[in-house]
C-alpha positions as CSV (number, residue, x, y, z in Angstrom):
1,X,-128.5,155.0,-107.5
2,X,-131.5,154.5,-105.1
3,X,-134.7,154.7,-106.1
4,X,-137.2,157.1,-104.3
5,X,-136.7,156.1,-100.4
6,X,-139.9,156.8,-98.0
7,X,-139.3,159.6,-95.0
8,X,-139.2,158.8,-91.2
9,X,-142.4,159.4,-90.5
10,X,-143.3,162.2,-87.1
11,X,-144.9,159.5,-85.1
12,X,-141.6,157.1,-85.0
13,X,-140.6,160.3,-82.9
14,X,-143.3,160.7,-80.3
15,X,-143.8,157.3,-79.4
16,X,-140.9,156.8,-77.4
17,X,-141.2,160.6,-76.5
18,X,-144.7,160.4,-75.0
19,X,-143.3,156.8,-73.6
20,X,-140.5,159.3,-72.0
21,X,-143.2,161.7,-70.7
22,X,-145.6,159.1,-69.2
23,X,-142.6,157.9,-67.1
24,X,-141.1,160.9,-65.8
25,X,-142.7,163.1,-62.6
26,X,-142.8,165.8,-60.8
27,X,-140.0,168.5,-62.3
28,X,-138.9,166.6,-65.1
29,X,-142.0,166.0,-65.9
30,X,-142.6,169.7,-66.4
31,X,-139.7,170.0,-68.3
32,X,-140.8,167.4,-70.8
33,X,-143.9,168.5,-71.1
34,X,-143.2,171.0,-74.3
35,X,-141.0,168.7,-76.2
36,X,-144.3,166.6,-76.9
37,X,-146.1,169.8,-78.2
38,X,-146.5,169.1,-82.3
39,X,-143.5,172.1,-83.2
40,X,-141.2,170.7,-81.0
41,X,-141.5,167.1,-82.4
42,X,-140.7,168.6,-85.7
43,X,-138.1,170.3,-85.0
44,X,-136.2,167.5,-83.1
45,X,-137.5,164.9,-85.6
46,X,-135.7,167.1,-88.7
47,X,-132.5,167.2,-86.4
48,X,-132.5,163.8,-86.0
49,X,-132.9,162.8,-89.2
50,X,-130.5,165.5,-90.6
51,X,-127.9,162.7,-89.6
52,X,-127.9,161.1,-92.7
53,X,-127.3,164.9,-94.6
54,X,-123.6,164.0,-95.8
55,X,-121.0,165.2,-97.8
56,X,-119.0,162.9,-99.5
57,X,-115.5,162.6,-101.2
58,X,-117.2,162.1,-104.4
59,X,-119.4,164.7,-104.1
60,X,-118.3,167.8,-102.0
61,X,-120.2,170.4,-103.3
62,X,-123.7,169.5,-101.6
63,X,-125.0,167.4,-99.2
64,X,-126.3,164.0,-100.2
65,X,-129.1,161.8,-98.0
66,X,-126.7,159.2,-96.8
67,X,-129.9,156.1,-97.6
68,X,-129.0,156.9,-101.4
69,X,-125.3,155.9,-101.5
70,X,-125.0,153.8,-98.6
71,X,-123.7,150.0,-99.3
72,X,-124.7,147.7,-96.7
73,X,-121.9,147.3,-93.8
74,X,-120.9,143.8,-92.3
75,X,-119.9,143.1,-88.8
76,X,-117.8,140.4,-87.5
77,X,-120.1,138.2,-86.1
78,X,-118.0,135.0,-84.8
79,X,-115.7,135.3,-87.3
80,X,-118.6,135.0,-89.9
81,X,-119.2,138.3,-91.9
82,X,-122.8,139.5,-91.4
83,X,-124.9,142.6,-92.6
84,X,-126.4,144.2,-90.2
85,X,-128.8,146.6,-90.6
86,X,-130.2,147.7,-87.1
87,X,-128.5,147.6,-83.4
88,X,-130.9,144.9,-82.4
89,X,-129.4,142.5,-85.0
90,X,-126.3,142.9,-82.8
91,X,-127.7,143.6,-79.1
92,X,-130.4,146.2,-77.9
93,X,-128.3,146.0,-74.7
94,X,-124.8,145.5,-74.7
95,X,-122.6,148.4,-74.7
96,X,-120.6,148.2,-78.4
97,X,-117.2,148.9,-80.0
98,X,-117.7,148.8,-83.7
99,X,-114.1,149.1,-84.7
100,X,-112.6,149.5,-88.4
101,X,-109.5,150.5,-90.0
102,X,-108.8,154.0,-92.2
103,X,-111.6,154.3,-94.4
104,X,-114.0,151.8,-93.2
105,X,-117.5,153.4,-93.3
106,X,-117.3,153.6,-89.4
107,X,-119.3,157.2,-89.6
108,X,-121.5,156.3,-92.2
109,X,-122.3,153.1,-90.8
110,X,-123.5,154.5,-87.5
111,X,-125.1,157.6,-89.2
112,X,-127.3,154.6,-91.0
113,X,-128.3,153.0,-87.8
114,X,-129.3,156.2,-86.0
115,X,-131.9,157.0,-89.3
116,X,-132.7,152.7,-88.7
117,X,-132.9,153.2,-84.7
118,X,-135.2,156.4,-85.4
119,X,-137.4,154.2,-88.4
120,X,-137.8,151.4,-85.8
121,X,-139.9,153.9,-82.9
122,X,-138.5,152.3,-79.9
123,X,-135.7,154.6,-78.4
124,X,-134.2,158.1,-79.1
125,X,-131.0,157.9,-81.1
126,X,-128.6,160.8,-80.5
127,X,-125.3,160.7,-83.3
128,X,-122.6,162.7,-81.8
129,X,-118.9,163.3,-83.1
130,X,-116.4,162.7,-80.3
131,X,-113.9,165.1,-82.3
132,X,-115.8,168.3,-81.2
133,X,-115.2,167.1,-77.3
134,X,-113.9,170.2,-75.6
135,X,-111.8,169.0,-72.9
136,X,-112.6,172.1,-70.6
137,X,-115.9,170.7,-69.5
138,X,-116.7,167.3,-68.3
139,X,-118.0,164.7,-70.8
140,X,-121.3,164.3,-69.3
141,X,-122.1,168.0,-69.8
142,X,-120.7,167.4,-73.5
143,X,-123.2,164.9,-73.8
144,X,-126.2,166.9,-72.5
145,X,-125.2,169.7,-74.9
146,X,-125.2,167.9,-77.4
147,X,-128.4,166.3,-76.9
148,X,-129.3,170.1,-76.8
149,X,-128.4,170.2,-80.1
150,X,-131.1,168.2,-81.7
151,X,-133.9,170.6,-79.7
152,X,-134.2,168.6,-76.8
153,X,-134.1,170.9,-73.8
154,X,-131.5,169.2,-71.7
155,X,-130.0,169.6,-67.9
156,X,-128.7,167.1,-65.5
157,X,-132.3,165.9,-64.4
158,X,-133.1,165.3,-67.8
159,X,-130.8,163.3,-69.3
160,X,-130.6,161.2,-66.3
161,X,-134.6,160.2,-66.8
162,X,-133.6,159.8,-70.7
163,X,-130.4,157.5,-69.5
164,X,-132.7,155.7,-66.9
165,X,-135.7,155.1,-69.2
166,X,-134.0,152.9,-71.2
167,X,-135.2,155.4,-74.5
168,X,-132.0,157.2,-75.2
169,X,-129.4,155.2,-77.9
170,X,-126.1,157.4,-77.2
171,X,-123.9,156.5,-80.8
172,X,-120.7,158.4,-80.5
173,X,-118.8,158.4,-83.3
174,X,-114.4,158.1,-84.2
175,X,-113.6,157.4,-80.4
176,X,-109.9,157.8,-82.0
177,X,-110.0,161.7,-82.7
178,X,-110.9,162.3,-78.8
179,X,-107.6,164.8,-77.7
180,X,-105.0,161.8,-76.5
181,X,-104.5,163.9,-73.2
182,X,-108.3,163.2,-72.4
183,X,-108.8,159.4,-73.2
184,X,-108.1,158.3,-69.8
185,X,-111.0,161.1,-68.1
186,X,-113.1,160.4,-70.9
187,X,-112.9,156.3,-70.7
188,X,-113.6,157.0,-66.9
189,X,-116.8,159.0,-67.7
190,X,-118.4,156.6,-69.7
191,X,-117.8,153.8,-67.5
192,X,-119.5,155.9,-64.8
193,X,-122.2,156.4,-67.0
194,X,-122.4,152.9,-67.7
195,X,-122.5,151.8,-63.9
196,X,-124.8,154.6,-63.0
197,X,-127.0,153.4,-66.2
198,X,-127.8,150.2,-66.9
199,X,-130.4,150.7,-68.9
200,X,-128.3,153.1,-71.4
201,X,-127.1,151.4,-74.1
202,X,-123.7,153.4,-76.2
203,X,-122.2,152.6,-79.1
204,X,-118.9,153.6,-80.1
205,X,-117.1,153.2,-83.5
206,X,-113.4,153.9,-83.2
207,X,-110.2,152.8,-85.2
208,X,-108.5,149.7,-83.4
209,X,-106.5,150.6,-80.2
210,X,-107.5,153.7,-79.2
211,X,-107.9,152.9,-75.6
212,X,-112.2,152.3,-75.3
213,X,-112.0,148.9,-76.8
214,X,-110.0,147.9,-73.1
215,X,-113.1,148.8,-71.5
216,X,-114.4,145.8,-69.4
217,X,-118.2,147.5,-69.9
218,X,-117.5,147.3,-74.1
219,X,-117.9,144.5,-76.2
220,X,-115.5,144.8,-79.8
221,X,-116.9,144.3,-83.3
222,X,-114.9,144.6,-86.1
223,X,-116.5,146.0,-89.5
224,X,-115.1,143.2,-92.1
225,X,-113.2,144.3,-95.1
226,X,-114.7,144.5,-98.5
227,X,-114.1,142.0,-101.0
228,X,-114.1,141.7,-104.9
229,X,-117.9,140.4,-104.5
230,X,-118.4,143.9,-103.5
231,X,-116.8,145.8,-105.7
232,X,-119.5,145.8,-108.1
233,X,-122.4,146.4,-106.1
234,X,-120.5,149.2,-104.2
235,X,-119.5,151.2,-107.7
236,X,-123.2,150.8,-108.9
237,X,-124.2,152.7,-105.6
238,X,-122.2,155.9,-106.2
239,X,-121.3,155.9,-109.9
240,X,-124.6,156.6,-112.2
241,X,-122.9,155.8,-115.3
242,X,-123.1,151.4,-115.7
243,X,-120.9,151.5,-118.8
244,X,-118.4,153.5,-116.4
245,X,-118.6,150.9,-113.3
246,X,-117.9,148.0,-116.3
247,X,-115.2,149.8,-117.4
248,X,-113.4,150.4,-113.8
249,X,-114.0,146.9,-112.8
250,X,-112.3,145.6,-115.8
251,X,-109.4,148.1,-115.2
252,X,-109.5,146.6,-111.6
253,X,-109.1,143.0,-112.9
254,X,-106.0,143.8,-115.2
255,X,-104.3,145.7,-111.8
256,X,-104.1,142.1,-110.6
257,X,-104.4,140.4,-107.3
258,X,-102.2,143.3,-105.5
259,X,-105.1,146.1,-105.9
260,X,-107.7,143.8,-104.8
261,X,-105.6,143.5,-101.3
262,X,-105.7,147.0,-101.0
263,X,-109.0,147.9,-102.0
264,X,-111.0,146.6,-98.8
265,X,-112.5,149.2,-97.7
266,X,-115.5,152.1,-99.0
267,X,-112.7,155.1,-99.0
268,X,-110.4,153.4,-101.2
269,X,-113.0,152.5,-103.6
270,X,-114.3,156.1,-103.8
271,X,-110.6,157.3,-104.0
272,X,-110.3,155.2,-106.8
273,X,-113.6,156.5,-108.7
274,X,-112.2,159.8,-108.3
275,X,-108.6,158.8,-109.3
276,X,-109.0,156.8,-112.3
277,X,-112.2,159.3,-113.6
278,X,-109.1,161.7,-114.1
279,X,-106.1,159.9,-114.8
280,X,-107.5,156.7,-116.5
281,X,-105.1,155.0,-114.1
282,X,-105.1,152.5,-110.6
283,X,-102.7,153.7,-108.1
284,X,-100.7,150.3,-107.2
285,X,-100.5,151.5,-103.5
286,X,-102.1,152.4,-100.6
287,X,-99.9,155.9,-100.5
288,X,-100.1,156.7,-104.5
289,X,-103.9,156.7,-103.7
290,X,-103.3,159.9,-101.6
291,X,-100.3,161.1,-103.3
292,X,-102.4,161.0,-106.2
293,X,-105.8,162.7,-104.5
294,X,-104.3,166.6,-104.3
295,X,-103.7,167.2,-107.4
296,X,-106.5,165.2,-108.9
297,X,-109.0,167.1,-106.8
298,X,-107.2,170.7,-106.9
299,X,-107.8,170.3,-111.3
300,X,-111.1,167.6,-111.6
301,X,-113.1,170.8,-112.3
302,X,-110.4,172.5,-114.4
303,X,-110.6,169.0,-116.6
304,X,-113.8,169.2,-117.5
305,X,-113.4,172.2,-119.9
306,X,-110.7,172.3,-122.3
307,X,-108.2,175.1,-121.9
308,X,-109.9,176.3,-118.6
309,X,-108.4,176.7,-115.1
310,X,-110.5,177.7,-111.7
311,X,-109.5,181.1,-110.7
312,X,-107.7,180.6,-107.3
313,X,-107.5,183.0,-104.3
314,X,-103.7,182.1,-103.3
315,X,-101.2,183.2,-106.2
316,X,-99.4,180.2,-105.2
317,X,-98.6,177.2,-107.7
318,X,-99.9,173.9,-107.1
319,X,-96.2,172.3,-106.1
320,X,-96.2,175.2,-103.5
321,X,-99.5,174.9,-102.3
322,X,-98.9,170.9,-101.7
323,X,-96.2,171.4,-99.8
324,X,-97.7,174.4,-97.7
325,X,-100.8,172.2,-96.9
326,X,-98.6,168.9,-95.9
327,X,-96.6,171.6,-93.4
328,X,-100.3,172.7,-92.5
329,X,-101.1,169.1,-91.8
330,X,-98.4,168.5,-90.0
331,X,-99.0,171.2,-87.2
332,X,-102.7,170.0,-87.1
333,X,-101.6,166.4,-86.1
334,X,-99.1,167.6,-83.8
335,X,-101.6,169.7,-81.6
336,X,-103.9,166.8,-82.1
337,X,-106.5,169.6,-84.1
338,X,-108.8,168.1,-86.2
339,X,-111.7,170.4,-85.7
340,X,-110.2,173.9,-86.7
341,X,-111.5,177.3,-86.1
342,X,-111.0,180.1,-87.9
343,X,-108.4,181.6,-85.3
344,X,-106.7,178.4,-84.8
345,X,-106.3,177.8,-88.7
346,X,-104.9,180.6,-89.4
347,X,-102.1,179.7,-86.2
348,X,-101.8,176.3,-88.0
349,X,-101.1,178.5,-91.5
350,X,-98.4,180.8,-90.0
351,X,-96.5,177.9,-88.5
352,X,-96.7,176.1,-92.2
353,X,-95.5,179.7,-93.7
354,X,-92.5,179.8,-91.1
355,X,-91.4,176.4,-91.4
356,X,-91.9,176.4,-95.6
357,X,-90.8,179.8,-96.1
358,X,-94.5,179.8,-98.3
359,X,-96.1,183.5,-97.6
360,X,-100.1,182.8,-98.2
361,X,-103.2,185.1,-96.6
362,X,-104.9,182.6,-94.5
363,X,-108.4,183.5,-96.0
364,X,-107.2,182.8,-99.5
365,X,-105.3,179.5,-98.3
366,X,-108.6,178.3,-96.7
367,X,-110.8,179.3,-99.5
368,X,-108.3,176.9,-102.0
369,X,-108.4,174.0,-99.3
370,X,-112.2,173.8,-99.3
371,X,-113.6,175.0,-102.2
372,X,-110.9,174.0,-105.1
373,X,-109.2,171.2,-103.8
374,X,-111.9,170.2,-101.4
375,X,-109.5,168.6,-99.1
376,X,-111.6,170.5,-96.1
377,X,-115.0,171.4,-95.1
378,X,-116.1,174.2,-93.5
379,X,-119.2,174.5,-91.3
380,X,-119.9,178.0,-89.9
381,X,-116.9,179.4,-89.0
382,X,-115.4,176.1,-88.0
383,X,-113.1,173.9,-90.7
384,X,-112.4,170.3,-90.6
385,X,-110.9,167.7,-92.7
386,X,-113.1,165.8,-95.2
387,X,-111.3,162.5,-93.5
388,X,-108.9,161.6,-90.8
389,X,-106.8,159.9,-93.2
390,X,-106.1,163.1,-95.5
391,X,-104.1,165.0,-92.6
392,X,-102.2,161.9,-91.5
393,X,-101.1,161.2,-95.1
394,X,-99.8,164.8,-96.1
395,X,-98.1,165.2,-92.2
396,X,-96.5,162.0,-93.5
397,X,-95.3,163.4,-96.5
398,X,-94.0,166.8,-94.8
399,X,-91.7,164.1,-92.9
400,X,-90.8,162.0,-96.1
401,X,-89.5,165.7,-97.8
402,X,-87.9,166.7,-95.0
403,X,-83.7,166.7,-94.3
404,X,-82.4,163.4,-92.9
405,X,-81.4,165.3,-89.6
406,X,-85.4,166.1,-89.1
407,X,-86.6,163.2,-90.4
408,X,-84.3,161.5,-87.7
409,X,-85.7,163.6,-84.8
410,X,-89.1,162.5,-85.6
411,X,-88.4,159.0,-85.7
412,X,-86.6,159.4,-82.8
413,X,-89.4,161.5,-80.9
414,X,-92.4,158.4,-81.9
415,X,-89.7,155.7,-81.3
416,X,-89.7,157.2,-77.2
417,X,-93.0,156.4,-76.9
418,X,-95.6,158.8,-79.3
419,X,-95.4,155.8,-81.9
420,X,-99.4,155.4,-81.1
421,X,-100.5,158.6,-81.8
422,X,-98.6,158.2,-85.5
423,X,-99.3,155.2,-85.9
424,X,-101.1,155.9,-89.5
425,X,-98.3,158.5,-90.8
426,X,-95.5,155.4,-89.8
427,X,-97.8,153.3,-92.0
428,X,-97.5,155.7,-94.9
429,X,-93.7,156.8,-94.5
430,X,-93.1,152.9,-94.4
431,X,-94.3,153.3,-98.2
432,X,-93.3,156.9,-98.8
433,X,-89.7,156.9,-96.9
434,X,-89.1,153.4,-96.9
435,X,-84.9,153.8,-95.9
436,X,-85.4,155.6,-92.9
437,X,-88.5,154.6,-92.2
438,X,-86.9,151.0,-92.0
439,X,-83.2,153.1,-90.3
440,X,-84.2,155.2,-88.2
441,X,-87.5,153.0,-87.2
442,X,-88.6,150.0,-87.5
443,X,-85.3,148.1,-87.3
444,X,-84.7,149.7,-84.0
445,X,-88.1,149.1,-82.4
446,X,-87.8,145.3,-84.2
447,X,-84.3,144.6,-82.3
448,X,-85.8,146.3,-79.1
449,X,-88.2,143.8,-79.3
450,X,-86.8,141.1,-79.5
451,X,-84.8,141.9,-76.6
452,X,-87.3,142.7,-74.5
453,X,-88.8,139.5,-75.3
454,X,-85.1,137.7,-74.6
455,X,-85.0,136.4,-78.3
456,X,-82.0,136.3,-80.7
457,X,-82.4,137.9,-83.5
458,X,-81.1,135.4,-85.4
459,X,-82.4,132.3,-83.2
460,X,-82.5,129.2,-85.2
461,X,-83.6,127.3,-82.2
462,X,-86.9,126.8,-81.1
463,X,-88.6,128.4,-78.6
464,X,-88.9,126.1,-75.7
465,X,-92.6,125.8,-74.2
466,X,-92.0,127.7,-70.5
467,X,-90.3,130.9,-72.7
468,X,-93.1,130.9,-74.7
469,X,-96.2,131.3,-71.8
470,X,-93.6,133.8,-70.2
471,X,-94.0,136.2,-73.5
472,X,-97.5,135.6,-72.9
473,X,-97.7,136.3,-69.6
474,X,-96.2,139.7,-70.6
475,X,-99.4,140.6,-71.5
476,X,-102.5,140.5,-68.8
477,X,-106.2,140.5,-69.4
478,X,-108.5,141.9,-66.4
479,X,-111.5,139.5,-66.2
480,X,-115.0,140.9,-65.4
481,X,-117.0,139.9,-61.9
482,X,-119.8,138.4,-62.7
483,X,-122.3,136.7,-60.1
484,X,-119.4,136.6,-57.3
485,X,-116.9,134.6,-60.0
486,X,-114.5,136.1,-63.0
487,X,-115.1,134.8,-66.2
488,X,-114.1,136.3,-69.1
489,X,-116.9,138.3,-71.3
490,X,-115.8,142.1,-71.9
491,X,-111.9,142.3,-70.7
492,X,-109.3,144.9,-70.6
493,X,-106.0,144.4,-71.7
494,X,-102.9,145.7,-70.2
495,X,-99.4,145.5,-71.8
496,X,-95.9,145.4,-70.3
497,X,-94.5,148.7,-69.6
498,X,-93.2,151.1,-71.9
499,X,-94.0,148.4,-74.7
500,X,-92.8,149.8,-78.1
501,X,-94.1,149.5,-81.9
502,X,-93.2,146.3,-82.4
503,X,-93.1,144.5,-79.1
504,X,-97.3,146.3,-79.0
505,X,-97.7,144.9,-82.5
506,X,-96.6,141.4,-81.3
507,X,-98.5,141.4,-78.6
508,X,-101.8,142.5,-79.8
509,X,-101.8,139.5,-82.5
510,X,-101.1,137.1,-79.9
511,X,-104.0,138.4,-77.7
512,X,-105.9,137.8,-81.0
513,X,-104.9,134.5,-81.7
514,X,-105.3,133.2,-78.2
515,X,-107.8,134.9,-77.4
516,X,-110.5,132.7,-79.0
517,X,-113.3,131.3,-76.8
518,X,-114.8,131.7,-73.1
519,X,-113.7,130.2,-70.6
520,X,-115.2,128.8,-67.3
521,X,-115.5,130.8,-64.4
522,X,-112.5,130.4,-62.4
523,X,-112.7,129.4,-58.9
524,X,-110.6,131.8,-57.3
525,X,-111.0,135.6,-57.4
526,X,-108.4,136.1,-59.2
527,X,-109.0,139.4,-61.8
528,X,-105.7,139.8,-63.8
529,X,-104.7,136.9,-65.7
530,X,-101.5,136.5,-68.0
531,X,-102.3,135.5,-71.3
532,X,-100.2,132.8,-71.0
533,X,-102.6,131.5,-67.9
534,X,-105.4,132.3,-69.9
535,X,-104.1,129.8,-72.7
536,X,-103.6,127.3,-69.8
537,X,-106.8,127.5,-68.2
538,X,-108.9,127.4,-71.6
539,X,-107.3,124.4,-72.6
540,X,-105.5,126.2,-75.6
541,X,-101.8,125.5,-74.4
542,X,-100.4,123.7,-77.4
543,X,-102.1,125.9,-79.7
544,X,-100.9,129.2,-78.0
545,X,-97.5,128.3,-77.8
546,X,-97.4,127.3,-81.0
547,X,-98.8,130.9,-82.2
548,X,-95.8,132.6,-79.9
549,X,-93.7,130.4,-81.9
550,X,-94.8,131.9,-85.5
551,X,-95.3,135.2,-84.2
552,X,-91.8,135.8,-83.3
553,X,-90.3,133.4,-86.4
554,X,-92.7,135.8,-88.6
555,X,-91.0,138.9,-87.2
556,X,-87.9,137.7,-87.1
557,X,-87.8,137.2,-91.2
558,X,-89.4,141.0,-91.5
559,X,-86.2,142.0,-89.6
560,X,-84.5,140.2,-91.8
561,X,-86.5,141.2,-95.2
562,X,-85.9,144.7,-93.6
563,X,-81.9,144.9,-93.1
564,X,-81.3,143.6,-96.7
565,X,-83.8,145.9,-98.0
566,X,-82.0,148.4,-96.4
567,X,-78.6,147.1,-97.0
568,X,-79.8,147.1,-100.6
569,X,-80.8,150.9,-100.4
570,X,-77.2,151.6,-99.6
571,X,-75.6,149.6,-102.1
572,X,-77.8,151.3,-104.9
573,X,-76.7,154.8,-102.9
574,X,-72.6,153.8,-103.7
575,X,-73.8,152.6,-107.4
576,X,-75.1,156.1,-108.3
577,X,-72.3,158.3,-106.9
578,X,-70.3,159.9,-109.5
């Protein structure tokens, strides 16, 4: 653990404050003017630096200053993995995506550089969650709530000074929990904001393609993945005991070269700290880490004495409970509700009771959820889960116990078009419910595909050079004006119509394998530009085709891979009939 770590002190507050003040006339001025007074600072100096007040999976019970557990994050930094440890180190200007898979540290990681931003007594840094956005009112309004929330009297004329000064660090956090229905209005918003602004510099972190990475006014980071150099250092951080760490690391080393894959990021770590302190056993995969998380946290306390079992408020065993909360989870992600209220919770509970045939009191289901298994939080009268990833796993497994007939309408329903919005439960059921998964699925959107791309599927001949740049070309990049030419900086990407899982998937790694380097203004004014042109005009022709090629060869064999597994599956099926 940490050793003692100094406080913030007041006056890395009122600097930029009494900066604020000095600049600002007239009405704002008066409006200011008590925010400077010695009880205000404290009070928006102790909000501000409640940001780093977390709970964590390892330690539900009671908040924890983040600075005492928190292992450095590293940031894709052209291609080259660097530790950053304050805004500037990245830009004190530039509008940022920080993006990172499930599990990343993408909240903790811009919790730590609000405390930094705050430490460093240049700007005002205001942490918000985008998952409490109430589509009813318009974002900007949600903003200057918000900033209401850390005791800084807010209104229109306000926060425009605060966005015009150049003072105000906007750090909005999980991007990908904003209500799918408002991600067009709300991308719109901020892209006013940032044309209105451009002084104010926002920072997003979000999990990859939820829609604000497109943004011409964003540039994208990517968080890079742990490694097995950081294992160590990240187990000494939240695990007090070093004979313990030793012995999990060693554990770790016998799993082989398979668990080190998976464990890349700070949640699956922790999830394995918890895991193997109860079971003395590493989950092999990604979806036996979760599978194996209810039940280890609904009995961790019980474990600890001998004989003993926590007193629970539902009468309900802990098979039925399971299976009530994954038909719990599954309404939440289907009315996109992450942030529960009571009222809405207990709607969420009765659906889960209908569609189980599980009778349970609401109050007693919620009191087991967050104070026995600690699967959610509460705060007030408000609920929410303790991560993303713990509602999209057990929605996932409501579908993998479900009949074959319901399982098929689901697959069906995400196949039309919703695939996006699961993407995260497909991940999971690819693991979980592998057959139809690959049925009902995958094979389709594969063999969509390739038609769409006017590939065989079983094409032994090579992709000829002007079919290659035309699969490109299916795929457009908008370029950004600069100084009366387009070059290409911040883009947006745009794929072909109606593109599905697979044709998406295939695009997006092309865009990332071609899209390498900048490229010289062009000289005409042209904005959209085909991938495929892009590759031309940045002199990386050969190398782009070359990358369609073993894109589409790649996929090809996972078809392949796929319809034997599958054709496997069934021939185990005939085996076992009596």
């Amino acid at each position: 653990m940490s050793p003692h770590l100094p406080s913030i002190p007041l006056s890395a507050l009122k600097r930029p404050l009494e900066d604020l003040y000095a600049a600002s006339k007239d009405v704002v001025k008066r409006k200011l003017k008590h925010m400077i007074a010695e009880a205000r600072l404290k009070e928006i100096h102790k909000a501000i630096t409640d940001v780093q007040k977390v709970k964590t999976m390892w330690r539900i019970d009671k908040e924890v200053k983040l600075l005492t557990f928190y292992y450095p994050s590293k940031v894709l930094v052209n291609q080259v993995a660097k530790t950053i440890d304050s805004i500037s180190e990245i830009s004190n200007t530039e509008r940022l995506v920080i993006q990172g898979t499930v599990g990343q540290g993408k909240s903790i990681f811009l919790r730590y550089l609000c405390v930094k931003e705050l430490s460093a007594a240049r700007r005002i840094p205001i942490f918000f969650e985008l998952r409490r956005y109430d589509p009813a009112q318009s974002f900007k309004n949600f903003l200057i709530n918000a900033i209401g929330m850390y005791r800084i009297s807010c209104d229109e004329d306000v926060f425009d000074h605060l966005a015009e000064s150049g003072k105000l660090l906007l750090l909005l956090d999980a991007f990908d929990e904003v209500d799918p229905d408002s991600v067009t209005h709300v991308i719109s918003e901020v892209e006013i904001l940032a044309q209105k602004f451009p002084q104010l510099q926002i920072v997003v972190t979000s999990r990859p393609d939820s829609g604000i990475e497109r943004s011409p006014h964003f540039r994208v980071y990517q968080l890079a993945p742990l490694t097995p150099n950081d294992h160590k250092p990240f187990l000494d951080k939240i695990v007090d005991d070093t004979r313990r760490v030793k012995e999990i690391l060693t554990a770790i080393e016998k799993s082989g070269a398979e668990i080190n894959s998976l464990l890349q990021t700070p949640l699956l770590l922790t999830l394995l700290v918890i895991i193997y302190n109860a079971t003395q056993e590493i989950p092999a995969t990604l979806s036996e880490f979760y599978d194996a998380l209810f039940q280890t946290l609904l009995t961790r306390h019980d474990k600890t004495k001998p004989g003993f079992r926590r007193k629970r408020a539902t009468p309900l065993s802990d098979s039925s409970l399971k299976r009530l909360f994954e038909a719990f989870c599954y309404a939440a992600r289907q009315g996109d509700q992450l942030a529960l209220t009571e009222s809405v919770a207990g709607d969420l509970l009765k659906r889960a009771g209908e569609i189980t045939g599980i009778g349970c009191i609401a109050e007693a289901f919620l009191n087991d959820i967050t104070k026995v298994a600690c699967l959610m939080q509460q705060e007030g009268f408000d609920y929410h889960f303790i991560h993303k990833s713990v509602v999209e796993f057990h929605a996932a497994c409501f579908i993998s116990h479900a009949s074959d007939e319901n399982a098929q309408k689901f697959y069906a329903g995400v196949f039309g078009g919703k695939w996006s919005k699961w993407r995260q439960e497909l991940q999971f059921l690819s693991q979980i419910d592998k057959p139809r998964y690959l049925r009902y699925f995958y094979i389709p959107s594969s063999g969509e595909a390739m038609k769409e791309l006017n590939v065989d599927v079983g094409q032994e001949v090579e992709i000829s050079d002007d079919h290659a740049l035309r699969i490109l070309d299916r795929t457009r990049l908008f370029m950004v004006a600069k100084e009366k030419k387009v070059e290409v900086g911040p883009f947006r990407v745009q794929f072909a119509a109606n593109t599905g899982f697979v044709a998406h998937s295939l695009a997006w790694d092309l865009v990332s394998r071609v899209f390498r380097r900048h490229v010289r203004p062009l000289k005409s004014s042209q904005r959209w530009l085909g991938l495929g042109e892009y590759a031309v005009h940045s002199g990386q022709k050969a190398e782009a085709i070359k990358a369609v090629r073993e894109v589409i060869k790649a996929e090809q064999l996972n078809l392949s891979r796929a319809q034997s597994d599958l054709a496997l599956e069934a021939r185990v099926g005939d085996f076992v009939a009596p």
